[in-house]
C-alpha positions as CSV (number, residue, x, y, z in Angstrom):
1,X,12.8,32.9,8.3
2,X,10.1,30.0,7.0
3,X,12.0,28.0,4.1
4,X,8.5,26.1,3.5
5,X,6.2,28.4,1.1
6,X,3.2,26.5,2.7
7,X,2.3,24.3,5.2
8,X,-0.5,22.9,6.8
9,X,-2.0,20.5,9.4
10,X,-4.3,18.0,7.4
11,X,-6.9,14.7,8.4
12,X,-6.7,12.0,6.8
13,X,-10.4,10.1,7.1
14,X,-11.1,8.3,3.9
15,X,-14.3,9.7,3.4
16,X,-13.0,13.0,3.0
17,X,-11.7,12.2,-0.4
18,X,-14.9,12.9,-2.9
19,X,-14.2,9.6,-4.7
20,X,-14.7,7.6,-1.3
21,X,-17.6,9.6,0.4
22,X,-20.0,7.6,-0.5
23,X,-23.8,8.0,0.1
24,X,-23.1,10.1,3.2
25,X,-21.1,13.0,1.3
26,X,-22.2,15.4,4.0
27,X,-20.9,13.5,6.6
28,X,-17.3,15.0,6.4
29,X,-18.5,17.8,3.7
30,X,-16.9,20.7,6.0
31,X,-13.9,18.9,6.0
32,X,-13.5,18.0,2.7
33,X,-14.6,21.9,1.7
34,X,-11.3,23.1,3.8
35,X,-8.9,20.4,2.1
36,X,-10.0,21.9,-1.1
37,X,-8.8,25.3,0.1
38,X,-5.5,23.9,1.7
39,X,-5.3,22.5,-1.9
40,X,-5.9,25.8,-3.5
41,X,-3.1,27.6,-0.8
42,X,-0.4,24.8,-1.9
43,X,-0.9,24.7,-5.6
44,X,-1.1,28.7,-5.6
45,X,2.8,28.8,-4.4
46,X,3.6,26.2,-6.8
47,X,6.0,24.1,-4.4
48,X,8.6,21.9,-6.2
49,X,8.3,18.8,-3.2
50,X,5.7,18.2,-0.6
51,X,7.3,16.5,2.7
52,X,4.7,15.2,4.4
53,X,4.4,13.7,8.4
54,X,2.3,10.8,9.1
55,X,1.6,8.3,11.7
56,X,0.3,5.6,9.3
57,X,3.8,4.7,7.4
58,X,6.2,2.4,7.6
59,X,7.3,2.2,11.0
60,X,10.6,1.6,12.8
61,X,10.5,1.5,16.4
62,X,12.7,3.5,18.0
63,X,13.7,5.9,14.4
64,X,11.5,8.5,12.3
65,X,11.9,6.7,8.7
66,X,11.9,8.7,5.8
67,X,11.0,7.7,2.3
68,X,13.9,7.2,-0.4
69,X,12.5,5.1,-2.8
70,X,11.7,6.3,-6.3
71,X,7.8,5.9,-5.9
72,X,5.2,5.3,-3.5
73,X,2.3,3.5,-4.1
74,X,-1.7,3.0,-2.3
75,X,-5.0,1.6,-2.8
76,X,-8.0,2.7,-0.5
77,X,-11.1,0.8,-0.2
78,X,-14.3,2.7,0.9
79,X,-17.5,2.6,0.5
80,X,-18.0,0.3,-2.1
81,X,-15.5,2.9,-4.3
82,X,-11.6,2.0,-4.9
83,X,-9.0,5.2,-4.9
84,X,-5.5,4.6,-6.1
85,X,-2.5,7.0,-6.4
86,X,1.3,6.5,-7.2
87,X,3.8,9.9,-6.5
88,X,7.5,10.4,-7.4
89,X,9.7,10.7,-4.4
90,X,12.6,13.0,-3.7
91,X,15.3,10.9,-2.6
92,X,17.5,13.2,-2.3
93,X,15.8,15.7,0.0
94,X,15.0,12.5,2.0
95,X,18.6,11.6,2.4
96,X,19.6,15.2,3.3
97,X,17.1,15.4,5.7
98,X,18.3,12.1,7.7
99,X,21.6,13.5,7.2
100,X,20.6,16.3,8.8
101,X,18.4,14.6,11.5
102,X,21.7,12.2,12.8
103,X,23.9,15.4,12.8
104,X,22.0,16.6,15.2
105,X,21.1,13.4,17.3
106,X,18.0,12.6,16.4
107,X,17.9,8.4,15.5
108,X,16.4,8.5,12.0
109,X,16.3,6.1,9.1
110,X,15.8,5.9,4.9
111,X,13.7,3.3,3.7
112,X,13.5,2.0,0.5
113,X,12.2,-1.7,-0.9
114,X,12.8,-3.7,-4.0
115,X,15.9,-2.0,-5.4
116,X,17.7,1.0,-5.1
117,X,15.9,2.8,-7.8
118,X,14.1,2.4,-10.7
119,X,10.5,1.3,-11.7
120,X,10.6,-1.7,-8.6
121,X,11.6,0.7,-5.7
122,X,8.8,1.5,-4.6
123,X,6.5,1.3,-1.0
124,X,3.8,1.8,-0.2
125,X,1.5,5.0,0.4
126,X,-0.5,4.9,3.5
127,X,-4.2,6.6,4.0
128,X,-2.4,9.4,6.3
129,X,-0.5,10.8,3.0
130,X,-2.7,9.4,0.6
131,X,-5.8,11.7,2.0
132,X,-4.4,14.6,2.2
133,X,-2.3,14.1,-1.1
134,X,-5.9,13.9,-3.3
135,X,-5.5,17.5,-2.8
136,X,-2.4,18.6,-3.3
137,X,-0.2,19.4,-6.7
138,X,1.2,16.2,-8.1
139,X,4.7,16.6,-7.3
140,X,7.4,14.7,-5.7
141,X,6.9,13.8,-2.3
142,X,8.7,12.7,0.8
143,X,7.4,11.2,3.5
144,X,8.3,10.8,7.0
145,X,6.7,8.7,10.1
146,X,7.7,9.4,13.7
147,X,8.1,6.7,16.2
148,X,6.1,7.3,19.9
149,X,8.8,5.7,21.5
150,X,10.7,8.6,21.2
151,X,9.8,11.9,23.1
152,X,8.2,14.7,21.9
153,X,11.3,17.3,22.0
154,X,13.0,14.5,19.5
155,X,9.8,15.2,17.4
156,X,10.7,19.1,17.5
157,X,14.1,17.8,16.9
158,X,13.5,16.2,13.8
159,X,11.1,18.9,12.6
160,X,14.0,21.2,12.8
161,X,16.2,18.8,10.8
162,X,13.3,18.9,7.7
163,X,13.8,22.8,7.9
164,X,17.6,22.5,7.9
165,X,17.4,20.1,4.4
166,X,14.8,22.3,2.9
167,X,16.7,25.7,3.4
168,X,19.7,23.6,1.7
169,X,18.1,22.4,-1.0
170,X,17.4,25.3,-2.4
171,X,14.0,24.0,-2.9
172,X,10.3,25.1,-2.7
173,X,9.4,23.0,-0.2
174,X,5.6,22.4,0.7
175,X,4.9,20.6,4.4
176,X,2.2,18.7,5.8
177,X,1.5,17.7,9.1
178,X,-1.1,14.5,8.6
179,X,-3.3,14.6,11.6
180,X,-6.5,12.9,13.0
181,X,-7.3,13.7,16.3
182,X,-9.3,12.2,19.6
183,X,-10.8,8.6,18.4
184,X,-12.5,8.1,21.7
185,X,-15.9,10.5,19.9
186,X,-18.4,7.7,19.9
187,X,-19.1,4.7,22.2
188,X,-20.1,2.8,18.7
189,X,-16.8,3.2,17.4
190,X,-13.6,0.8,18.1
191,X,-12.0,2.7,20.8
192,X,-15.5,3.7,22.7
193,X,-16.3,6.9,24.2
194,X,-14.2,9.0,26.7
195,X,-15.1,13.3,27.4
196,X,-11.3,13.3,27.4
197,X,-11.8,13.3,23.4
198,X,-13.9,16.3,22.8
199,X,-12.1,17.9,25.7
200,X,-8.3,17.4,24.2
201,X,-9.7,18.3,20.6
202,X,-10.9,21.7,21.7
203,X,-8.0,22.6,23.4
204,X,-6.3,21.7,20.6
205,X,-8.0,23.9,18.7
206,X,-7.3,26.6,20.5
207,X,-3.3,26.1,21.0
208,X,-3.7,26.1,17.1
209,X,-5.6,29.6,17.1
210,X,-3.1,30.9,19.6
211,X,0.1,29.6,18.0
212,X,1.2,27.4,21.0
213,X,2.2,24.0,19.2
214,X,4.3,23.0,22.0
215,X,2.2,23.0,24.6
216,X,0.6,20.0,23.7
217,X,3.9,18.6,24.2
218,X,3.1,19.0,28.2
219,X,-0.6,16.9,27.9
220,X,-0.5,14.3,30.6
221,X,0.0,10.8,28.7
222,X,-3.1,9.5,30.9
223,X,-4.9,12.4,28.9
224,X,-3.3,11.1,25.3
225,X,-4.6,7.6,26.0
226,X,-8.0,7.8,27.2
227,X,-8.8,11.0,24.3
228,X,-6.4,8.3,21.5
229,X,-5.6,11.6,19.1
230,X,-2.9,10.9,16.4
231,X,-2.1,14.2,15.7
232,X,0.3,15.7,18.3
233,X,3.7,13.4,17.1
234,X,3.5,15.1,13.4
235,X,2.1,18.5,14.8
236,X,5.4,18.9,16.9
237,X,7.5,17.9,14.1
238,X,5.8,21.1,12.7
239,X,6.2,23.0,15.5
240,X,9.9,22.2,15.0
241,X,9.9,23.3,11.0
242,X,8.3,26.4,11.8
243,X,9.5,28.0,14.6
244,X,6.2,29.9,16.6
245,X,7.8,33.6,15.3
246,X,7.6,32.1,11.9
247,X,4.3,30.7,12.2
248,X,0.9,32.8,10.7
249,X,-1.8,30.4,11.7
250,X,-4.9,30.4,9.8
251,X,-7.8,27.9,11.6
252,X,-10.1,26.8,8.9
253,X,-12.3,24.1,10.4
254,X,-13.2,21.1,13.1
255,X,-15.5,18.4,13.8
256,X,-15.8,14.8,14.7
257,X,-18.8,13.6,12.7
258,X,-17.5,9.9,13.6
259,X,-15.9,8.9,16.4
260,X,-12.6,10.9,15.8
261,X,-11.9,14.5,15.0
262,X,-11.0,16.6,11.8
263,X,-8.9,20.1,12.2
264,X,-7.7,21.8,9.0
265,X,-5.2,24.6,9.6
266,X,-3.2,26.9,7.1
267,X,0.2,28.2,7.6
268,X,1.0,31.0,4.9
């Protein structure tokens, strides 16, 4: 049974937010054209908190750390534009869900800043929620960031514990697996060029189209590092939410109009 009423894998390039695109608006237009239909899915089923994955939070090395303040907080800075957001947090689905995440032996960790609760505890939101977030419903939110110093079956691990707190809450939980994927596209941009980029992306793809998450759990780490995707931590913490019998994938888009690639997928 899925206890999420809809999730997705998301990218989180800055320019895909309309308020940040800039004079190049059709640089990441088909992108931006599928977040507004991921947007449309997740506000149709009217989910009460979003949990969202990302690889550009607050990291501890070592533990996925999961949000428990009372607010998050960001500022991006593109294109001669400024986009801010602030969300509510769900503490206590965060707190369930690292309950449920050391019952089960995964190391995972709250985090919180300022004080306990209240108008100063509050961190901060990172591009990798805040992108995908522009489109969503404006409800509480928790967010989680994995650590790659722990293996990927810990990541199915922990995505298993988020599915465990979300059928006990009694909650209608959205999900959202923040992904960008190869950076190594262009020999311009700050990781160069590698063919293992376009190559990984594409099979990515198609493990998407065919339902087969875990697989990329078996890529070769010579292959992660020359391609440099940051999408297949929080895609197997997915994979563990939704189990593959669960899982009705519905592709939407890719490209890599910079040097690192966009995929957009629905999961009904």
């Amino acid at each position: 049974m899925n206890h999420f009423v809809f999730s997705c894998i998301a990218p989180h390039g800055g320019e895909i937010i309309p308020e940040l695109q800039g004079s190049q608006g059709d640089r990441m237009d088909l992108t931006r054209k599928s977040m507004m239909e991921l947007g449309r899915m997740m506000k149709e089923v009217e989910p009460e908190v979003i949990v969202l994955f990302t690889p550009h939070g607050t990291r501890v090395n070592g533990f996925f750390s999961i949000t428990v303040s009372e607010r998050l907080e960001g500022t991006l800075d593109e294109n001669d534009a400024v986009f801010s957001m602030e969300r509510k947090v769900d503490p206590e689905l965060g707190r369930s869900i690292a309950s449920y995440a050391l019952d089960a032996g995964v190391p995972a960790v709250t985090i919180n800043y300022g004080t306990s609760s209240g108008p100063y505890s509050c961190l901060q939101l990172d591009w990798g929620a805040m992108v995908p977030l522009r489109f969503m419903p404006d409800v509480p939110v928790v967010v989680i960031t994995p650590s790659r110093e722990l293996s990927f079956e810990q990541h199915v691990q922990m995505g298993k514990a988020v599915k465990d707190a979300a059928r006990a809450s009694g909650k209608r939980v959205g999900l959202i697996a923040s992904c960008d994927w190869s950076h190594a596209h262009d020999a311009e941009g700050p990781y160069g060029y590698d063919p293992a980029a376009r190559e990984l992306d594409l099979e990515v793809v198609e493990l998407i189209k065919q339902n087969k998450l875990e697989e990329m759990a078996s890529f070769d780490p010579e292959y992660i590092d020359a391609a440099k995707p940051d999408g297949i931590w929080q895609t197997l913490m997915l994979a563990g939410a939704i189990p593959e019998e669960d899982r009705k994938a519905e592709f939407l888009s890719y490209e890599a109009p910079t040097y690192f690639g966009l995929i957009c997928a629905a999961y009904r």
